[in-house]
C-alpha positions as CSV (number, residue, x, y, z in Angstrom):
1,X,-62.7,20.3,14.5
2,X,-62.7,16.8,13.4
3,X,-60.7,14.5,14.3
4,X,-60.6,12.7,11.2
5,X,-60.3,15.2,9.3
6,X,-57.3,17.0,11.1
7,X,-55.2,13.4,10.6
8,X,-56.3,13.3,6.9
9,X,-54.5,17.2,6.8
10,X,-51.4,16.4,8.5
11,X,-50.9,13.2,6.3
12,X,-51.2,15.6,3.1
13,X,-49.2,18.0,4.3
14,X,-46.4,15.6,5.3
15,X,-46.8,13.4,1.8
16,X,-46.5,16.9,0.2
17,X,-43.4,17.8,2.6
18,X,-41.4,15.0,2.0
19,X,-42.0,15.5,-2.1
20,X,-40.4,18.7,-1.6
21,X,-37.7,17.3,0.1
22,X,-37.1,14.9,-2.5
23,X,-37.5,17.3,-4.8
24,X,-34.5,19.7,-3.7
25,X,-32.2,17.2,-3.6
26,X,-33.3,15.6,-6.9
27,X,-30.0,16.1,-8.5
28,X,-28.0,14.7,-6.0
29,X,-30.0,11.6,-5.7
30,X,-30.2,11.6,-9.5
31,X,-26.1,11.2,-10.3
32,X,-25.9,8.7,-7.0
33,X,-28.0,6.9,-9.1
34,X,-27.0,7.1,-12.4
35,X,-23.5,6.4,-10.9
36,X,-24.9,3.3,-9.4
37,X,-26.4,2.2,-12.0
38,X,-23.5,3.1,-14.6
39,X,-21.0,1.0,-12.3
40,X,-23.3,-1.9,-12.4
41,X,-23.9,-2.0,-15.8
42,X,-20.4,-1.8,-17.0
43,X,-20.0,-4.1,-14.2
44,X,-22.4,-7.0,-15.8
45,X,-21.3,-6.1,-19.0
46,X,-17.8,-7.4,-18.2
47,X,-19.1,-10.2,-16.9
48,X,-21.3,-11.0,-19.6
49,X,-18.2,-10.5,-22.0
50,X,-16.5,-13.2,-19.2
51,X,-18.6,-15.9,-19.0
52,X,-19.4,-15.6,-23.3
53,X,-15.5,-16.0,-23.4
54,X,-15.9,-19.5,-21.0
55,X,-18.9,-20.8,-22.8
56,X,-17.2,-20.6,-26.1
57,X,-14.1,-22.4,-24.9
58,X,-15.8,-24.9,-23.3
59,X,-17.4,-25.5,-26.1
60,X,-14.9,-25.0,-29.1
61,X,-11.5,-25.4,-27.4
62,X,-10.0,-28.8,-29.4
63,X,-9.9,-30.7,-25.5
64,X,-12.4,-30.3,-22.8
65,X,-11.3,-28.1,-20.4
66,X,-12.6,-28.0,-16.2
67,X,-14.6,-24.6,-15.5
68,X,-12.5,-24.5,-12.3
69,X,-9.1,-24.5,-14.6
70,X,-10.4,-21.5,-16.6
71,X,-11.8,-19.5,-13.5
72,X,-8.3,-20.1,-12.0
73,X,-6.0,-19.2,-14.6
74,X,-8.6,-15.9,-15.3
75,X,-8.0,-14.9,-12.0
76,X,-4.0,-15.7,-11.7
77,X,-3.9,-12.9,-14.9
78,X,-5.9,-10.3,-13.7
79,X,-4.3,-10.3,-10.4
80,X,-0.7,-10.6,-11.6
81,X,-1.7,-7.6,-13.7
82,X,-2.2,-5.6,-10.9
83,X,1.8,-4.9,-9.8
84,X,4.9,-7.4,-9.1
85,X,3.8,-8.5,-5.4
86,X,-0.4,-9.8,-5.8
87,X,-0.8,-12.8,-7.2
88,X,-3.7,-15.6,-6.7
89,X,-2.9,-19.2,-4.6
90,X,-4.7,-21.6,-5.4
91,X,-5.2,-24.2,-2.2
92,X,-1.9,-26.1,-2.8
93,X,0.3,-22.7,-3.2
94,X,-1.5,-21.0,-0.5
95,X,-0.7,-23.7,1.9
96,X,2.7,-23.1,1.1
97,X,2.9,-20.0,1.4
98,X,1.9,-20.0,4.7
99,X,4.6,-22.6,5.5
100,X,6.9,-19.8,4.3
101,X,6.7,-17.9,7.3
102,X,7.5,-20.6,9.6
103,X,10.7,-20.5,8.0
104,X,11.1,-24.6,6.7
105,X,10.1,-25.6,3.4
106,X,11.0,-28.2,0.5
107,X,12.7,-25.8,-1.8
108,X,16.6,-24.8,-3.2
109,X,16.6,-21.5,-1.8
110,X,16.0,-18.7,-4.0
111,X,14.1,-15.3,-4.2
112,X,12.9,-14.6,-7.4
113,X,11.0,-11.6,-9.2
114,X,9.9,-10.9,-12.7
115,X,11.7,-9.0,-15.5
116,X,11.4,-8.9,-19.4
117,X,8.7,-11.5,-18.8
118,X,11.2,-13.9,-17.3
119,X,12.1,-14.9,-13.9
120,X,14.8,-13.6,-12.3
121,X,16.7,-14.4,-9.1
122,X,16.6,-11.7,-6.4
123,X,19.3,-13.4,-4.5
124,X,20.1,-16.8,-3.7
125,X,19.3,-17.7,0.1
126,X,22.6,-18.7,1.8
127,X,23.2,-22.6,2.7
128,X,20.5,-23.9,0.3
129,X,21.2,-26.1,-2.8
130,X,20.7,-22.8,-4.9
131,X,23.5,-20.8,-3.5
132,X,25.7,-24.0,-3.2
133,X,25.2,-24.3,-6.9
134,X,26.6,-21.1,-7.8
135,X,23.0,-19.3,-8.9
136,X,23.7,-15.9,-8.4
137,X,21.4,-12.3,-8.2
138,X,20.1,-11.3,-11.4
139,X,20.4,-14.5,-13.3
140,X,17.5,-15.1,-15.4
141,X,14.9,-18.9,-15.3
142,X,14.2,-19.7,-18.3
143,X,13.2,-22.7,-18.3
144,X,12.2,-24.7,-15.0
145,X,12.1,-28.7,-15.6
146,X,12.4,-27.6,-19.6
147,X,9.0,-25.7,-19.5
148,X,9.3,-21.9,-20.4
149,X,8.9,-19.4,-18.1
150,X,8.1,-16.5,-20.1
151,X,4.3,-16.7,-19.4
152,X,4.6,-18.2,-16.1
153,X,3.3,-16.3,-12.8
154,X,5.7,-16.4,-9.5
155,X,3.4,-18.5,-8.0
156,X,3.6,-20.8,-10.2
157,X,7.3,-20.8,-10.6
158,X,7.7,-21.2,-6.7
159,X,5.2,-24.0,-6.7
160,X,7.4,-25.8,-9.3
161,X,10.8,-25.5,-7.9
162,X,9.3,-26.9,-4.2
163,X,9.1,-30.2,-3.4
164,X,10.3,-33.4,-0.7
165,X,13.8,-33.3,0.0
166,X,16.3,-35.2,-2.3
167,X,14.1,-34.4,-5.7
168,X,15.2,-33.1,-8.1
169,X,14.5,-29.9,-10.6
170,X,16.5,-28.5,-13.6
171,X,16.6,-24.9,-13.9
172,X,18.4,-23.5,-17.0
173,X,20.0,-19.7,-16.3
174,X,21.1,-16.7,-18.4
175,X,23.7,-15.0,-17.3
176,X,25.2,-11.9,-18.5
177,X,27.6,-13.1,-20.9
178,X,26.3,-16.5,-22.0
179,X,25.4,-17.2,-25.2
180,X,23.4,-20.0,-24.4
181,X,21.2,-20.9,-21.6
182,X,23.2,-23.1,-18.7
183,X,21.5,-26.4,-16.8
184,X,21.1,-26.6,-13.3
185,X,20.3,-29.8,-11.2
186,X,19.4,-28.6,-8.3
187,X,18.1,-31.4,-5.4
188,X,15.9,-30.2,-3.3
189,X,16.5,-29.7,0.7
190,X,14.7,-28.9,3.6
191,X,15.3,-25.0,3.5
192,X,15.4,-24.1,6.7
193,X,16.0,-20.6,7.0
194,X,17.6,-19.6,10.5
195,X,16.7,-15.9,10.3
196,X,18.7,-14.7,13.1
197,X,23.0,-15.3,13.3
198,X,24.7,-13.6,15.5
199,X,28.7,-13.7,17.3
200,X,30.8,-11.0,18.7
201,X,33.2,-9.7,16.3
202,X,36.9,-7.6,17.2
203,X,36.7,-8.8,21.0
204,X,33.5,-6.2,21.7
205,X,31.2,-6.0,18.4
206,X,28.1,-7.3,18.6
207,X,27.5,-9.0,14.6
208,X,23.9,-9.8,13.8
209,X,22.2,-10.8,10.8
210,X,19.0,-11.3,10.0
211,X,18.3,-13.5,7.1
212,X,14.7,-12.7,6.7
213,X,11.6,-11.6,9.0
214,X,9.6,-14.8,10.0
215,X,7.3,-15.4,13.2
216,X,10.5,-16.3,15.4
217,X,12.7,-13.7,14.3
218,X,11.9,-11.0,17.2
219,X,11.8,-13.9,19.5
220,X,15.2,-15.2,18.3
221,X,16.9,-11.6,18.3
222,X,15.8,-10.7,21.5
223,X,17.6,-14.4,22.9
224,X,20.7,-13.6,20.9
225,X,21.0,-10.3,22.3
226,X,20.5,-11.2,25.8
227,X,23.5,-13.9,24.7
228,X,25.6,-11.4,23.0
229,X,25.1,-8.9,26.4
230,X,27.2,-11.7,28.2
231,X,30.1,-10.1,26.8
232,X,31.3,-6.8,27.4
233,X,30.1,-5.1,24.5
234,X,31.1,-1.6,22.8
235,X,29.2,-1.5,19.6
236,X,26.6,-3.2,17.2
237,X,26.6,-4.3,13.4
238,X,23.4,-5.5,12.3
239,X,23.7,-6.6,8.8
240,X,20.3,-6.9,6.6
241,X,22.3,-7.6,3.3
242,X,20.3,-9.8,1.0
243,X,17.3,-10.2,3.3
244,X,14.2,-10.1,1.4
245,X,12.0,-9.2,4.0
246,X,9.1,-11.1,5.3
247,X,6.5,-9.8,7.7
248,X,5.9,-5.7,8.9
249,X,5.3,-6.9,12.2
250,X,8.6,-8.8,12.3
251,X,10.2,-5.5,11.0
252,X,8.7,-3.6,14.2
253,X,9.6,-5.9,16.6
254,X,13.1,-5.9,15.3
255,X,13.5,-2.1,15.1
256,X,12.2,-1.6,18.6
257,X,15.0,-3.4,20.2
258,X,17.6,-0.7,19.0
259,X,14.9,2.7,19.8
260,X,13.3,3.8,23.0
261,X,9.7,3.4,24.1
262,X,6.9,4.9,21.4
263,X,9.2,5.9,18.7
264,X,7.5,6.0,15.2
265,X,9.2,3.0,13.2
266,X,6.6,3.6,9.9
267,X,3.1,4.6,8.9
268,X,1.2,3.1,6.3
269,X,-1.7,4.4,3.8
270,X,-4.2,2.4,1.7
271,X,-6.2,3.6,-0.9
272,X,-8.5,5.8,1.0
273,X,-5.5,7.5,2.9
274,X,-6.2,6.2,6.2
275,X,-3.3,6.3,7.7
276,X,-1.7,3.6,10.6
277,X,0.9,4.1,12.6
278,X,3.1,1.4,14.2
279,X,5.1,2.4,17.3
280,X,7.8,1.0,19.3
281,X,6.6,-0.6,22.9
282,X,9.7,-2.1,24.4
283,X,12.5,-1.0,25.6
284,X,16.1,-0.6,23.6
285,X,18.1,-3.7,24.7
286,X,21.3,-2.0,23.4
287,X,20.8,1.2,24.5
288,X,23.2,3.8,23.0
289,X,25.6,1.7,21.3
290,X,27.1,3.1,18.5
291,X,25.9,1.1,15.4
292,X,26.2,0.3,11.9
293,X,23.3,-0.9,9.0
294,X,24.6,-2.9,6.5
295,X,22.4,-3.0,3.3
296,X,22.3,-3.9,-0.2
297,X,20.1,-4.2,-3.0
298,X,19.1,-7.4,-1.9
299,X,17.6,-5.6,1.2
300,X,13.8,-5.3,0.6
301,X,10.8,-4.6,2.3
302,X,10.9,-5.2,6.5
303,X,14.7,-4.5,5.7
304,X,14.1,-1.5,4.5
305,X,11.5,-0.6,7.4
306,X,14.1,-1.1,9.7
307,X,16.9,0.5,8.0
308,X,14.7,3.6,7.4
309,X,13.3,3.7,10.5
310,X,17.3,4.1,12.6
311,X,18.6,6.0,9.7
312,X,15.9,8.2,10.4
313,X,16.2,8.4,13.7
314,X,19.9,8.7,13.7
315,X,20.0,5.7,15.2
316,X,23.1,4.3,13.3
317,X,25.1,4.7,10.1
318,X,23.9,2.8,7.3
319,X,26.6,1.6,4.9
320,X,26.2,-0.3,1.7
321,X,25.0,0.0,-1.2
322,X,21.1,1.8,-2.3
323,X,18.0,-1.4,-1.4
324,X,15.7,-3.0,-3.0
325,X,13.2,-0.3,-3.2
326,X,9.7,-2.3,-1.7
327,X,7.7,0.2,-0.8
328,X,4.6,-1.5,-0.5
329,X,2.8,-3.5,1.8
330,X,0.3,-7.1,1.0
331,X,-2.3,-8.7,2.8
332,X,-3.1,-12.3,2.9
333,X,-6.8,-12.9,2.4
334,X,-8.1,-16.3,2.5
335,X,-11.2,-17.3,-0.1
336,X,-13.8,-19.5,-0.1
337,X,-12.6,-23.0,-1.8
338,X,-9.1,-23.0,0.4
339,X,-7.2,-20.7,-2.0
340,X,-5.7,-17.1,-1.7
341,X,-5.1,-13.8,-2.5
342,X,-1.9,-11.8,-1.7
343,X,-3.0,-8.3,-2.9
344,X,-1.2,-5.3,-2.5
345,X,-3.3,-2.9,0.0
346,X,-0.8,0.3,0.8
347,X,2.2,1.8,0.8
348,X,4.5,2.4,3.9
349,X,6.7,5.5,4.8
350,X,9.7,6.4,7.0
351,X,9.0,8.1,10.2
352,X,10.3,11.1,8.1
353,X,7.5,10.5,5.8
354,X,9.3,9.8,3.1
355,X,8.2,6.2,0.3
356,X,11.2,4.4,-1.1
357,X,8.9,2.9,-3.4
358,X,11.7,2.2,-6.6
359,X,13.9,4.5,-4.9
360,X,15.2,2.5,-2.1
361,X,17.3,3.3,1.5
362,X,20.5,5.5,0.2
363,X,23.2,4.7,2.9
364,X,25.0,7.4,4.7
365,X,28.3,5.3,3.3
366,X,27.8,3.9,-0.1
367,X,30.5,0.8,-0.2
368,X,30.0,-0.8,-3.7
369,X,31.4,-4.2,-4.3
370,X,33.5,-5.2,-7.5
371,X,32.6,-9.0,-9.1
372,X,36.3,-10.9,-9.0
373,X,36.1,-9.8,-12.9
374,X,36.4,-5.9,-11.6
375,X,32.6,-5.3,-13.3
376,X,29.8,-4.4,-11.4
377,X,27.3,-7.0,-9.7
378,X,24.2,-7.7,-12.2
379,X,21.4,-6.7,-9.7
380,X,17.5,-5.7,-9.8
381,X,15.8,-3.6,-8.2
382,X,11.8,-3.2,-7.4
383,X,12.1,-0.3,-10.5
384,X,13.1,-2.8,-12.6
385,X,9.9,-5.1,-12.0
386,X,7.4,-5.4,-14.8
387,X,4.4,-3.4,-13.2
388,X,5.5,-2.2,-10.1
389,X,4.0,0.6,-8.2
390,X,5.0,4.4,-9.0
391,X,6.5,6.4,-6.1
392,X,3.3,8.5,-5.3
393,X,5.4,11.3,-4.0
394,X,7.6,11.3,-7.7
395,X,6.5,13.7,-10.5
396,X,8.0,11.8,-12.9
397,X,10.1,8.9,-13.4
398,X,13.0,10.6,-13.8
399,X,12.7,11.8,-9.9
400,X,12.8,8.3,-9.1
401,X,16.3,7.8,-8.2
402,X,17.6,7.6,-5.0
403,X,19.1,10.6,-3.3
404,X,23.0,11.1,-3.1
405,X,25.3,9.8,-0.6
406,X,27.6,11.5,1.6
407,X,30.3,9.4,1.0
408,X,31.2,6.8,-1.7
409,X,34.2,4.0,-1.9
410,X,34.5,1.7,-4.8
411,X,35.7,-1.7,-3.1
412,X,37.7,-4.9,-5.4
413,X,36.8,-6.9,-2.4
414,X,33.6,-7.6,0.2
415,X,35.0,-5.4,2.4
416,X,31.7,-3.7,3.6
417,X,31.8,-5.3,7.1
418,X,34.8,-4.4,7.6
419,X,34.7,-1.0,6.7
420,X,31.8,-1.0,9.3
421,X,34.0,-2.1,11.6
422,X,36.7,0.5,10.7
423,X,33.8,3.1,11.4
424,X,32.9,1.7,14.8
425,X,36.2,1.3,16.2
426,X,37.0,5.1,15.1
427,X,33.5,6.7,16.6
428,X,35.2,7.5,20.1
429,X,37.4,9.8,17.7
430,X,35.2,10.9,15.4
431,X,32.7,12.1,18.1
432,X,35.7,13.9,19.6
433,X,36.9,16.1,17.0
434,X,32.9,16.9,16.3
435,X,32.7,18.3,19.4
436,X,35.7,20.5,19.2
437,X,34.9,22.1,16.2
C-alpha cells in the first residue's frame, strides 16, 4: 500500500476523530464559555462604568483632584463594604499596622468598631491616656480633631488618633445619657501594650492576663509561668477580659500551654471549604490544675479561640459574661505601591465544631457586672457591627443568640475574679461530693 497515502488516511481519520470529540462535549465547552465570556463582560463593563465615573471627575469636579486620591478612596469603599474587619492601608496605615503587632505605638489606647455609621469604642486599653481619661466601652467618636466621623473608615480613624508622644488630639464622645457631645484632650503616649501580667494570688493561684495576642505573647507566657511555677501552686486564673485579640497563631501558642500534645485548639474554612486544622505541639506547662476563664464582651477573636478551645475540652470553667462574638479570621496581603489589604478570608470553629460568629463564648458561670449607677454596662458586640458576617450555621437571625448558661449571678460590684477564686478554692469539695453521688 502506499505509504503516502496510508499517512494522508490516518490524518483524516484523526481530524475527523477529534471533531467528534469536540462535538460530544459541545455543550459543556459551550456554557464554560459563555460563562467566561459573561464574567468578563460584566467584568469590563464595571470597569468601563469606573473609569467613566474618574474621567468625568477629573474633569468636572470644581478642584483638581490626584488619580491616586480617587483610586484610593474607591478602593477604601468597596472594601469596607465587604464586613466590619477588611479595610484598605494605604502605605502610611499599613506600616502601622504592622507596628501594631509588636505591641508599641504612638496612640491613646483604644479599640474601636463601627456602629450607626459612627465610631464606637470597643474598650479602652488599660494604662493608656484613653483609659486614664475616663473613655469607656461603648461610647461613641463623633468627632476626632472636630472632623465628623460618620463617613469615616477605621483606618482612617486609627490613622488620626496616632501620632509622636506628647501631641495632642480632641475626641468628642456620646455617651448614654448626654445630651450633648463631650471633649476629650487626649495627649498621645507611647502605648506600649505589655500583653502578658501575671502574680500569684490567695498564697497558691496562679493570676494571668493577657492583654492582647502580639508576637511576644507565647514567649512572655511561657517565662511567666516558668516564674509563677516557683511557687507552690494549686490552681490557675487566666483572665482574657477586654482583650481584643490579635494574632490566631498567638491564640495557639497560648492555648497549648494549658492542653496536652495534638489537641485540636480550632479549624478554619475559607470560601471553598478547605478546611485547616491547628493543633497543639507542646506540652501543658500547668498540667491538671484546676482552672478558671474569665471573659467578657470585650473578649474577641484569639480570646475567644482560647476560651473555646478549654471550655471545650473541659479544660476549665469559664466565668463571665457572653464575648465579643469574632468569628472570623483576616489576612494581611501586601500590594504593589507599599499599601495593604486586611480582607477577611474564613471563619474559625471550636474543636466542637461549633462558629461563634455574633454569638460569642457563653460561660459555664455568667457573672454580670452592675455600672456604680446599678444599670447595665453599655457594650457592643460583633452583631451589633454594621455589616458583619452571618453565623453560617444560623437559619435565621433570631438563632443568633448565644446559648444559656448554667448558672447566672447579678453582681453590684467587679467581683468576677473573685468569684473565680471562690470556685477554685472550693473544687477539692465540689469534686468530692460529685463522686459520691
Amino acid at each position: 500500500m502506499n505509504k503516502a497515502f496510508v499517512n494522508k488516511t490516518f490524518r483524516i481519520l484523526l481530524f475527523w476523530g477529534l471533531i467528534f470529540v469536540i462535538a460530544a462535549s459541545g455543550v459543556v465547552i459551550g456554557r464554560w464559555t459563555v460563562k467566561i465570556v459573561n464574567a468578563e463582560a460584566e467584568v469590563y463593563q464595571d470597569l468601563k462604568l469606573f473609569t467613566e465615573v474618574i474621567n468625568i471627575v477629573k474633569s468636572s469636579y470644581v478642584e483638581e483632584v490626584k488619580t491616586k486620591d480617587l483610586i484610593y478612596g474607591a478602593v477604601k469603599g468597596m472594601v469596607s463594604s465587604l464586613d466590619p474587619h477588611s479595610g484598605f492601608m494605604t502605605p502610611e496605615v499599613f506600616k502601622e499596622m504592622k507596628v501594631d503587632t509588636k505591641g508599641e505605638f504612638g496612640g491613646v489606647g483604644i479599640q474601636i468598631g463601627k456602629k450607626g455609621g459612627f465610631i464606637t469604642v470597643i474598650s479602652p486599653i488599660e494604662d493608656t491616656p484613653a483609659y486614664a481619661a475616663g473613655i469607656k466601652a461603648g461610647d461613641i467618636i463623633v468627632k476626632i480633631n472636630n472632623e465628623s466621623t460618620e463617613k469615616m473608615t477605621l483606618f482612617d480613624a486609627v490613622n488620626k488618633m496616632r501620632g509622636p508622644k506628647g501631641s495632642k488630639v480632641t475626641i468628642s464622645i456620646m455617651r448614654k445619657g448626654m445630651t450633648s457631645p463631650k471633649d476629650y484632650i487626649l495627649t498621645r503616649d507611647i502605648i506600649k501594650v505589655q500583653s502578658v501580667k501575671s502574680k500569684v494570688i490567695d498564697d497558691s493561684i496562679a493570676y494571668i492576663k493577657i492583654t492582647q495576642f502580639q508576637e511576644k505573647t507565647v514567649s512572655d507566657l511561657i517565662k511567666a509561668i516558668d516564674k509563677l511555677k516557683e511557687t507552690k501552686l494549686t490552681s490557675v486564673i487566666l483572665d482574657l477580659r477586654n482583650d481584643p485579640g490579635g494574632l490566631l497563631q498567638g491564640a495557639v501558642g497560648v492555648t497549648e500551654q494549658f492542653l496536652p500534645k495534638s489537641r485540636l485548639v480550632v479549624y478554619i474554612k475559607d470560601r471553598s471549604g478547605d478546611k485547616k486544622e491547628f493543633l497543639t505541639e507542646g506540652v501543658d506547662k500547668f498540667e491538671k490544675l484546676p482552672m478558671v476563664v474569665l471573659v467578657n464582651e470585650g473578649s474577641a477573636s484569639a480570646s475567644e479561640i482560647v476560651a473555646g478551645a478549654l471550655k471545650d475540652w473541659n479544660r476549665a470553667i469559664i466565668i463571665g459574661v457572653t464575648t465579643f462574638g469574632k468569628g472570623s479570621v483576616q489576612s494581611v496581603l501586601p500590594l504593589s505601591d507599599g499599601a495593604g489589604l486586611r480582607l477577611t478570608t474564613a471563619r474559625y470553629y471550636t474543636p466542637k465544631g461549633i462558629s461563634i460568629q455574633n454569638t460569642g463564648i457563653t460561660p459555664d458561670i455568667v457573672v454580670k457586672i452592675k455600672a456604680e449607677d446599678g444599670k447595665d454596662h453599655v457594650v457592643m458586640r460583633e452583631k451589633d457591627l454594621e455589616g458583619h458576617l452571618r453565623n453560617d450555621q444560623s437559619e435565621s437571625p433570631e438563632s443568633e443568640e448565644p446559648e444559656k448558661a448554667p448558672l447566672e449571678v447579678d453582681e453590684k460590684d467587679d467581683t468576677q475574679l473573685q468569684r473565680a477564686i471562690d470556685v477554685l478554692k472550693t473544687w477539692d469539695v465540689m469534686k468530692k461530693f460529685f463522686k459520691t453521688t
